[in-house]
C-alpha positions in Angstrom: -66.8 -17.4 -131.1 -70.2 -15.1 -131.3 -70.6 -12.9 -134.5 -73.5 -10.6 -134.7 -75.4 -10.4 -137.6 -75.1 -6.6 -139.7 -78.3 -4.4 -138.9 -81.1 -5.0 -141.7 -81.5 -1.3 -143.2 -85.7 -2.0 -144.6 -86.9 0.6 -147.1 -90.0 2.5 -146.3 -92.2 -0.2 -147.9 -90.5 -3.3 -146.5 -91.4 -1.3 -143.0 -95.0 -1.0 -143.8 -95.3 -4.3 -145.2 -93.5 -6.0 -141.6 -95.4 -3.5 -139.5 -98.8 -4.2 -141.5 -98.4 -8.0 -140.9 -98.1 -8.3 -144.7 -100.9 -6.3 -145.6 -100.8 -3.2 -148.0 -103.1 -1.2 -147.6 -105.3 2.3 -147.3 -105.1 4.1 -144.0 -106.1 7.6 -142.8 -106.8 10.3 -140.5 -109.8 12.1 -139.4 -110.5 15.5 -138.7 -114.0 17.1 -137.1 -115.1 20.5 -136.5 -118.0 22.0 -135.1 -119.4 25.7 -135.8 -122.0 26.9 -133.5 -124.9 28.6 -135.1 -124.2 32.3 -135.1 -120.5 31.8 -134.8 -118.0 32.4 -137.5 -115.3 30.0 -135.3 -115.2 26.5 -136.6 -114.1 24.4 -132.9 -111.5 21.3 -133.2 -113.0 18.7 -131.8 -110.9 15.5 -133.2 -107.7 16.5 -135.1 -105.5 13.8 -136.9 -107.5 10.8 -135.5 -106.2 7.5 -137.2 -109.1 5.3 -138.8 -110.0 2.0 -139.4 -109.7 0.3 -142.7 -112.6 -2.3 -142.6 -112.0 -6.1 -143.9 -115.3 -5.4 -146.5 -113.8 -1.8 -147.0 -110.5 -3.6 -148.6 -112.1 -6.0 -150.6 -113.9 -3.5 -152.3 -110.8 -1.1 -152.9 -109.5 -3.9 -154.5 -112.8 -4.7 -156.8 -112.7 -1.3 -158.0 -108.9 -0.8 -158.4 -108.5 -3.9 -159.9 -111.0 -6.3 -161.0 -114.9 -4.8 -161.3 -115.6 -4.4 -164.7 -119.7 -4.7 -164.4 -119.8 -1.0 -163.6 -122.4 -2.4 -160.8 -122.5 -0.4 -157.6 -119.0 -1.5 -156.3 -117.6 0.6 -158.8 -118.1 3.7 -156.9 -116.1 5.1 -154.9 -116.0 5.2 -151.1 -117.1 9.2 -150.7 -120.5 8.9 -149.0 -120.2 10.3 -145.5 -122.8 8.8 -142.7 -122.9 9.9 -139.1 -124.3 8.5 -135.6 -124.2 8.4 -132.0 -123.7 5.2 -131.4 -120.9 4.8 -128.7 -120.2 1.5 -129.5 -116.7 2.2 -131.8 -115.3 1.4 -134.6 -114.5 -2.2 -136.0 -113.0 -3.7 -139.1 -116.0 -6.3 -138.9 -118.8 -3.4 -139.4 -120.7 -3.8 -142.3 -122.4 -0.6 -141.4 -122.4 2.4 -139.6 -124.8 1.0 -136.3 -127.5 4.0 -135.3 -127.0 5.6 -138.6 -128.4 9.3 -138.4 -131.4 9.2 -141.4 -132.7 12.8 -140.2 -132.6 16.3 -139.3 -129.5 17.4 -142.0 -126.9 14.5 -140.9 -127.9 11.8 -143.1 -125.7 10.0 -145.5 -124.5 12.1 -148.4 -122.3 12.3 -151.2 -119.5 14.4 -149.8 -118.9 17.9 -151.9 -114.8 17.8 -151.6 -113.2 15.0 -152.9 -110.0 15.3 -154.0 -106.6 13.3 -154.9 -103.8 14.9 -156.8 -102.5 12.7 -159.8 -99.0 10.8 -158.4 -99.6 11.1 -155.0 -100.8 8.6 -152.3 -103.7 10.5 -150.9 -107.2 11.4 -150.8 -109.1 13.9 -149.2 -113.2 13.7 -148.3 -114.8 16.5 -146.8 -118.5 17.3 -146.2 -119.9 19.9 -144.1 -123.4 18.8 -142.1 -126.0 21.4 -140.9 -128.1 20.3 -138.2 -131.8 21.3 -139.0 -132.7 19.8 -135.4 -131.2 18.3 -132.6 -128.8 15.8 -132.4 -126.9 14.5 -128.9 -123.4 13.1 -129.0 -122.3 12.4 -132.6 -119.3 10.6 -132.5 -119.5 8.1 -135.0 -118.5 8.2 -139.1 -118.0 6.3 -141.8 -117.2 6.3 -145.2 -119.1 4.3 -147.8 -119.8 3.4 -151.4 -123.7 4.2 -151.8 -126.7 5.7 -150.6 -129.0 4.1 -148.1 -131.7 4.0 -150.3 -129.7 2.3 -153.2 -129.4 -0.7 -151.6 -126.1 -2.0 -151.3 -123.4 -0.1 -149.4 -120.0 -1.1 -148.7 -118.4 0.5 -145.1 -115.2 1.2 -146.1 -113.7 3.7 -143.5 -114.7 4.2 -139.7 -113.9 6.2 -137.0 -114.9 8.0 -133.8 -114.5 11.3 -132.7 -115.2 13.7 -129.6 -119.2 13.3 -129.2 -120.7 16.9 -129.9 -124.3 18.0 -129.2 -125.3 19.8 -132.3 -128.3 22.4 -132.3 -130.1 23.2 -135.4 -128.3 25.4 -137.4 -124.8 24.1 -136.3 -122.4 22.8 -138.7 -120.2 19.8 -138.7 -116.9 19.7 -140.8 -115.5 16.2 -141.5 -112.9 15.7 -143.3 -111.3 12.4 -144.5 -107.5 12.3 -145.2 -106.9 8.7 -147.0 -103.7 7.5 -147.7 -102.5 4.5 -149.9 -99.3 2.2 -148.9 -99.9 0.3 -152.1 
C-alpha cells in the first residue's frame, strides 16, 4: 500500500533559508533616476532591480555586525556609492567596481540619505550625482565601505541599471533599498 507523506507547511525563514541554499543573508533592490538639466521631471530608468550581495560584501557585514572590535576601516558601514560604465555586470567575485568614475561629479561618495528604522529589516542609501561633464552609458553601481583614497574598500552591493548618457548639469538619483533575512 502507498501512503503519501503530509505537506511540509515551512515558515517564512525555513523558506529563505532552503531557497538561499542555507545562506542568510542581506538582499536588495535598486532604483535609478535621471533628471535632465533644466527639467523639474526626475525619469525612471531602473525601478526595483534586485542586487547582488558580494562574497567579500558578506564577510564584512558579518565583521561589523559581529566580530570587529579594532574600530579599523571595516567598521564602517557599506554607504559609499561609486558609479561606472563598464558593461561588463555585476558579480559576487568583484572586489571592486571595474571602470570606476573618479571625475566630472560621479565619483565615489558618502551617500547623504541613509536611513534604517529601529526593528525593521531594512536600509535605505540614496545619493543624488550631478554631472559637471559628460559621461556615456552609466550603468554600473556599487556600494562600499570607504573612499578610494583611503585605501581599503570593501564592494559590498552591486548592480546594473539602464545605461544613461548624462550631460553636465544632469542629475542621477540612486537609491539603495537593503534588506536583512538574518
Amino acid at each position: 500500500m502507498f501512503f503519501r507523506k503530509p505537506k511540509q507547511t515551512l515558515s517564512y525563514h525555513e523558506y529563505i533559508q532552503r531557497s538561499e541554499g542555507q545562506r542568510r543573508r542581506a538582499i536588495g533592490y535598486l532604483d535609478v533616476s535621471v533628471k535632465r538639466k533644466g527639467s523639474n521631471y526626475w525619469e525612471n530608468i531602473c525601478k526595483q532591480k534586485h542586487n547582488l550581495g558580494t562574497t567579500v560584501g558578506q564577510d564584512l557585514l558579518h565583521r561589523v555586525l559581529y566580530t570587529n572590535t579594532a574600530g579599523d576601516a571595516s567598521g564602517f558601514g557599506a554607504n559609499y556609492v561609486a558609479l561606472s560604465t563598464n558593461a561588463g555586470g555585476a558579480s559576487a567575485a568583484h572586489t571592486s567596481v571595474a571602470g570606476e568614475i573618479t571625475a566630472n561629479g560621479l565619483q565615489r561618495v558618502i551617500a547623504d540619505t541613509k536611513t534604517h528604522t529601529g526593528g525593521t529589516n531594512t536600509t535605505t542609501i540614496q545619493e543624488v550625482f550631478t554631472a559637471s561633464g559628460t559621461h556615456t552609458n552609466v550603468q554600473l553601481t556599487g556600494l562600499l565601505n570607504n573612499t578610494v583614497a583611503s585605501g581599503v574598500s570593501v564592494l559590498v552591493h552591486e548592480a546594473t541599471f539602464t545605461a544613461t548618457t548624462l550631460a553636465s548639469g544632469d542629475e542621477l538619483q540612486v537609491t539603495w533599498t537593503i534588506t536583512s533575512t538574518f
